[in-house]
Each structure stands twice: as C-alpha cells, then as structure tokens.
ZATOR-954231 format. One record per residue (C-alpha): y, x, z. Coordinates in Angstrom, 3 decimals. Example, Ala and Ser with C-alpha at 12.3 -4.5 7.8 and 13.67 -1.06 7.14 Angstrom:
# ZATOR-954231
PT         c2         c1         c3
PT     -4.500     12.300      7.800
PT     -1.060     13.670      7.140
This chain:
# ZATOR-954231
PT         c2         c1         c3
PT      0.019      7.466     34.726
PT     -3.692      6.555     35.678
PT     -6.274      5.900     32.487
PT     -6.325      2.284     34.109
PT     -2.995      2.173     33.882
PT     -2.345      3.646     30.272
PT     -5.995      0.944     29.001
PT     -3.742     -1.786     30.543
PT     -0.650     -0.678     28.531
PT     -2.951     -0.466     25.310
PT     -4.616     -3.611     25.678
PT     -1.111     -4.988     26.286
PT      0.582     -3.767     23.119
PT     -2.720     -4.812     21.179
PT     -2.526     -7.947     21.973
PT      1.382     -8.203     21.635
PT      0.712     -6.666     17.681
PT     -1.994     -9.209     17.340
PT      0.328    -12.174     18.863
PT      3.021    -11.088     16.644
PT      0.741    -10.993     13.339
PT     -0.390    -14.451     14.488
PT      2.952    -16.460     14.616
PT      3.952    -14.491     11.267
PT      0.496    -15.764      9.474
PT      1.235    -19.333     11.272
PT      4.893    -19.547     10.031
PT      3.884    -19.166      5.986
PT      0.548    -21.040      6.375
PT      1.541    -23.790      4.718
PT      3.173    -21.606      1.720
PT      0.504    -21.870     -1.433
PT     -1.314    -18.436     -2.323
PT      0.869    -16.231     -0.851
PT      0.591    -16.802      2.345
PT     -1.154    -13.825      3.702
PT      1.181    -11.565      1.259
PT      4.359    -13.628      3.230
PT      3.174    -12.662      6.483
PT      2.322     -9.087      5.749
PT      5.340     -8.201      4.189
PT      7.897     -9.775      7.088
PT      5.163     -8.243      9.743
PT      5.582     -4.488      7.944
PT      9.348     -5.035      8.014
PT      9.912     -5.785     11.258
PT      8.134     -2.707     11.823
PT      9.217     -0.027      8.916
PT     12.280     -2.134      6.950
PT     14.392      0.961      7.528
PT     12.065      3.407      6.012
PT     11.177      1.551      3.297
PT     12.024     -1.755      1.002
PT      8.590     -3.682      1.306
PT      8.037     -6.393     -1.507
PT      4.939     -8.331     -2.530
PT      4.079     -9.290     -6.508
PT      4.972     -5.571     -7.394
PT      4.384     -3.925    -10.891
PT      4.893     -0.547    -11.416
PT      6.340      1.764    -14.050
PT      5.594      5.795    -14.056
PT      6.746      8.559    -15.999
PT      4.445      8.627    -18.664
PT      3.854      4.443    -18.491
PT      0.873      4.526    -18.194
PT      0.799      1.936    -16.392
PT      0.831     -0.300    -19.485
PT     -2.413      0.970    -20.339
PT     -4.087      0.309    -17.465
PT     -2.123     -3.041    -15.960
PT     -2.394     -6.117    -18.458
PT      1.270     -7.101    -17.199
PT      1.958    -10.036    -19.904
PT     -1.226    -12.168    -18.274
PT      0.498    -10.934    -15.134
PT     -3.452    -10.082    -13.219
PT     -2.416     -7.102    -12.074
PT      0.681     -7.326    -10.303
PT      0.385     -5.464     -6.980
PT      0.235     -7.998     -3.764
PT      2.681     -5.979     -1.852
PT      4.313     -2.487     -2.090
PT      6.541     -0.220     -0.170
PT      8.696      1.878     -1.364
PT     10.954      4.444     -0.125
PT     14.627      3.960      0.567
PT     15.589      7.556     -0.054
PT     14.914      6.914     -3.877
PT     17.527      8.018     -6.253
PT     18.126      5.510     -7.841
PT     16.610      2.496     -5.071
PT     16.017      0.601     -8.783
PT     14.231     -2.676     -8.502
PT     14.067     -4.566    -11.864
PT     13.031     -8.375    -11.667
PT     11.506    -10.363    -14.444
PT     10.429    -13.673    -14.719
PT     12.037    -17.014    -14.013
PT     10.463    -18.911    -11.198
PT      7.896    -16.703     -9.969
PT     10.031    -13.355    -10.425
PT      8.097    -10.363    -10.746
PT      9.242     -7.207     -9.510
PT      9.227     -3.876    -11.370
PT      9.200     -0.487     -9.286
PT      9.324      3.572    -10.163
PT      6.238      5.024     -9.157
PT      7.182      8.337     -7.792
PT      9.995      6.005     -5.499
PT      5.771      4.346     -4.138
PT      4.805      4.912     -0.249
PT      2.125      2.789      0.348
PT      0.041     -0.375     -1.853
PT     -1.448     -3.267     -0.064
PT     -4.011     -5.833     -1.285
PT     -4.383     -9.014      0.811
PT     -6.907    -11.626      0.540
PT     -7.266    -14.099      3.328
PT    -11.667    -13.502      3.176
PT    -13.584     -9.996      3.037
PT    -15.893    -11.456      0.493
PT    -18.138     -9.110     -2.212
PT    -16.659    -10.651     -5.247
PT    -12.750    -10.057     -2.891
PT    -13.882     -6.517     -2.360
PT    -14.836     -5.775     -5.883
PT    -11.639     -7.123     -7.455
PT     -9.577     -5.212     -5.178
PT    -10.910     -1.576     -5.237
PT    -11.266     -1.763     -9.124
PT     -6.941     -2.665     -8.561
PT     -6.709      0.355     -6.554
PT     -8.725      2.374     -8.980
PT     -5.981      1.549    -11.658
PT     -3.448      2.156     -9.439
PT     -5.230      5.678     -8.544
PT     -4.859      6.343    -12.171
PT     -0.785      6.912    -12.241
PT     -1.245      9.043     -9.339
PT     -1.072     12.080    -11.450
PT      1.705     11.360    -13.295
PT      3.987     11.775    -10.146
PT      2.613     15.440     -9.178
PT      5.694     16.770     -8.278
PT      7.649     13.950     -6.831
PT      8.868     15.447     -3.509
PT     11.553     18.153     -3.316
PT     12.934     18.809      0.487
PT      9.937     16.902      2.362
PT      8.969     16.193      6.399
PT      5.237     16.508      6.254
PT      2.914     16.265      9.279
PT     -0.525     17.265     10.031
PT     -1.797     14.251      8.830
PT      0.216     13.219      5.482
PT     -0.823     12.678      2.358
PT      1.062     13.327     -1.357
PT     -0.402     10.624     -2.999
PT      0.607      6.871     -2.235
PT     -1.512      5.510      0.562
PT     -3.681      2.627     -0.721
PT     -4.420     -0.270      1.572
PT     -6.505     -3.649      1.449
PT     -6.110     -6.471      4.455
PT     -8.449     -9.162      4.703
PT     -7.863    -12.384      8.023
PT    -11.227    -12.920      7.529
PT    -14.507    -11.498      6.565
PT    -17.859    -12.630      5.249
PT    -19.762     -9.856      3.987
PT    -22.966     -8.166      4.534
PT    -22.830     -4.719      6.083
PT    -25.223     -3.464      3.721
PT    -23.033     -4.703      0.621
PT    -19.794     -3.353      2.103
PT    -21.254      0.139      2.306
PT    -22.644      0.135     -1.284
PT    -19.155     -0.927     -2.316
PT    -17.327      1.273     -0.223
PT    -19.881      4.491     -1.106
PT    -19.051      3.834     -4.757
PT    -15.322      3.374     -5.101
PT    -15.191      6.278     -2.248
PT    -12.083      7.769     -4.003
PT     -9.695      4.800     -4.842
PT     -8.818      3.405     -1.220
PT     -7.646      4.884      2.277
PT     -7.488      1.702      4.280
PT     -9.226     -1.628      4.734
PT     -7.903     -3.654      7.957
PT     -9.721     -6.719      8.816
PT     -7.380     -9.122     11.024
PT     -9.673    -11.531     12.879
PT    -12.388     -8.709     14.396
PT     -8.799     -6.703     14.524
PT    -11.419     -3.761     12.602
PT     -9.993     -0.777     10.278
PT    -12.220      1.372      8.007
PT    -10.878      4.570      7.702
PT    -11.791      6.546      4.418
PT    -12.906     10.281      4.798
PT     -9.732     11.679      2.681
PT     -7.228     10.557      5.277
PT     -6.826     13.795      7.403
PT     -6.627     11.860     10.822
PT    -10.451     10.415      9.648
PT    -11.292     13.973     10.785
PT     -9.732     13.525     14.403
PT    -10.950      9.956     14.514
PT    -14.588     11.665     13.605
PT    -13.856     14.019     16.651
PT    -13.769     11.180     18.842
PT    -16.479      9.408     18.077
PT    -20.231      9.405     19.069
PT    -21.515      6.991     17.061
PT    -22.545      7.241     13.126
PT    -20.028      5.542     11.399
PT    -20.162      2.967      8.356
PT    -20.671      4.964      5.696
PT    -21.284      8.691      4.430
PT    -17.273      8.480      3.670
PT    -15.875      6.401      6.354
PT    -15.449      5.364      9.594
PT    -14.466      1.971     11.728
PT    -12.311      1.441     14.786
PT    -11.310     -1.141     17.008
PT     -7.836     -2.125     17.572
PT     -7.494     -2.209     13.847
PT     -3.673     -3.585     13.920
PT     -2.735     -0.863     16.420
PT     -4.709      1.429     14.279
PT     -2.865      0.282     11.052
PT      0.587      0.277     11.837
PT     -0.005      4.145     13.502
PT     -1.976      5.781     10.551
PT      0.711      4.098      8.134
PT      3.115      6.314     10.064
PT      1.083      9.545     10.184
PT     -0.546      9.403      6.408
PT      3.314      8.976      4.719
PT      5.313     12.037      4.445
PT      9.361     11.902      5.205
PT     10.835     12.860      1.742
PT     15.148     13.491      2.322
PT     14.861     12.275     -1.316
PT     13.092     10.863     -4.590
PT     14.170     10.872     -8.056
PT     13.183      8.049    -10.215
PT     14.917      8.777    -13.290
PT     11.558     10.128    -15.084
PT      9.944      6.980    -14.556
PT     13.283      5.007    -16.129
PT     14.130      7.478    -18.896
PT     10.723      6.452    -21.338
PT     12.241      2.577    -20.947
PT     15.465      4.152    -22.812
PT     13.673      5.606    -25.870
PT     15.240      3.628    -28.457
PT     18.392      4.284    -27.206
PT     21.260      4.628    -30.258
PT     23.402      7.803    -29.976
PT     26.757      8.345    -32.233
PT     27.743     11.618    -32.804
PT     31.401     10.295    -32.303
PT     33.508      8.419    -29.846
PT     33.270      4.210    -31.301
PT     33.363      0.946    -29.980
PT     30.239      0.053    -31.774
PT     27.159      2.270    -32.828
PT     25.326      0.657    -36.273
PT     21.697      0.414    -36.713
C-alpha cells in the first residue's frame, strides 16, 4: 500500500469514528445532564462491551474503603461519570442504590479505566475534574496487587487509566497548561471532541513514542497533543489497559461484611 493510499484509509476511519460519535451525541441530546455521559458510554461499548461492562454514575468501593473518606457519597458529588470495568472479575458484582436515579457501586481492583465528561473545556470544568481524579488517584494503592496471570504490553499501565472528555472547549492555552503542570500526576487522558484533540500525559508509556514522532514542543513540560484525538483515544485505551485472565474482588466486598454474626453451632437463627 502507497502512504497516499494508507492517509486516505486514515482520514477515512477518522471521519467514520467522528460520524459515529456524532449520531451517538445526536441520539441522547435531548436527554437532561447526561447526555454526553449517554453517548460516551454506548460509543465505548460498541467498541470494548466484550472486554469490559462500561457504566456511567459509578461509585467505588476498595479494600480498605477508603473511598468513604475521600468521596462524600450521601450528597452523591462524587459519583464517577462513567467507568469500565473488567469482565474477568471474580465476582462481576455491581451493587445499585438509589430509587430513581440508581447509583451504581463497583470493586475497585475489578476498575479499567475512569472517564469524566463535561460537554465545555472550561477552567472552573477542568478544575473540578482533575481534583475528582486526584481522589480517585488516592485508592490506587489500595489495589497493589490486583493482577495474578496478566497479558501486559509495552505500553500498559497497573494503575486504572484516568480519562476526561470535553465536546467543546473554551479555555486559554496559558490556563490549561498551569492546570495541567499542577495536577501532572492525577490524569492520563483529556480528549476534546469538536477540534477531535487528545493531550497525552508524560506517564503513559506510548507518550514516549508519540514524543519520538514529533518535532514540535508540545503543551506542556508533562504532556503532549495530537490530532485525530478520537482515533487516538479509542487506540491508547487499548494499549494503556493490561489483559488480566482474572480479578478478585472479594477484598474490596469482605470490609462491607464486618458486622457479620457467626454461631458457633448449626441454627436457624443467630441472636444478637
């Protein structure tokens, strides 16, 4: 194949992804809030629903909980906007609470990948979501040893990969790097949908390769930005996320059974 011929087949696929994003974002635009999480989520499981279960208002339980130290669930702020989780946890558990707007309660160690979506790149959008991901960042070593048996690549990652998506944006350049420079460690990703832009962060391994590429500075000290961002996305998704042939969640479900009664006999009831 020519290099016309395989820039033809790239700028095809782009715009296929980009067509495809489009009549997902125009078929939940009239849903209220969640529009942009609606879209996402049926967008990432048309493309990855059988390596992972991919939900959106997510909160997350780990094996020491910290998670209610961080997360102020009972106000329900800090419910994660989408999260994908892998289908080779043991057990696939899924707790729901709530009862209109059900909330959905996930093992941490059973986490691939966190999303944040706004529909506008704005300073105050930007803030709010890295200080999320810097919570989130904080259960991250609580699920150390997660993986037995694991498919790793040149390019994974242990940790779960931490994503924000923005349709829009309306930020200065100057204020995204002074935001990016000083929350350097608690994102990977930030895809921007309408320039179809994706800022890579330095602790990714392919941000190395990307580096190799380029020959011009990038955005920041810690991060680069390349075009055909949804291309981009749905590729470093795949690369960044190890293949685990399985994931135990019971450590993150045992603390919820600490006031479990025992009898030191066989009975049909056990007294307080």
């Amino acid at each position: 194949m020519r290099k016309s011929d395989s820039s033809w087949l790239s700028r095809r696929v782009g715009e296929s992804l980009r067509h495809e994003w489009k009549e997902y974002r125009d078929l939940y635009a009239n849903s209220k809030g969640e529009a942009y999480e609606e879209s996402l989520v049926e967008f990432l499981r048309s493309y990855f629903g059988g390596s992972y279960d991919i939900n959106n208002r997510v909160a997350t339980i780990d094996p020491e909980l910290k998670s209610f130290e961080v997360f102020d669930f009972r106000r329900g702020d800090d419910e994660l906007d989408i999260v994908g989780t892998f289908t080779q946890s043991q057990p696939r558990v899924i707790f729901e609470t709530g009862a209109r707007s059900k909330l959905q309660w996930v093992p941490y160690e059973g986490v691939a990948f966190v999303c944040e979506v706004k529909s506008k790149l704005t300073k105050p959008a930007l803030k709010g979501d890295l200080e999320k991901l810097r919570k989130v960042r904080k259960l991250d070593s609580t699920i150390n040893d997660r993986f037995g048996t694991t498919i790793t690549g040149e390019f994974t990652i242990d940790d779960p990969l931490k994503c924000i998506v923005y349709d829009d944006c309306s930020i200065s350049e100057q204020a995204l790097k002074r935001s990016l420079q000083g929350n350097v460690t608690n994102w990977h990703l930030i895809w921007v949908v309408e320039s179809d832009l994706l800022i890579v962060n330095e602790s990714l391994p392919i941000f190395h390769q990307l580096m190799e590429w380029s020959s011009f500075p990038h955005l920041a000290p810690n991060a680069t930005t390349v075009d055909n961002g949804i291309f981009w996305f749905l590729i470093i998704l795949s690369t960044s996320i190890p293949t685990p042939l399985s994931i135990s969640t019971i450590d993150s479900i045992m603390p919820l059974l600490s006031d479990t009664k025992i009898s030191s006999s066989p009975t049909t009831s056990i007294e307080e």
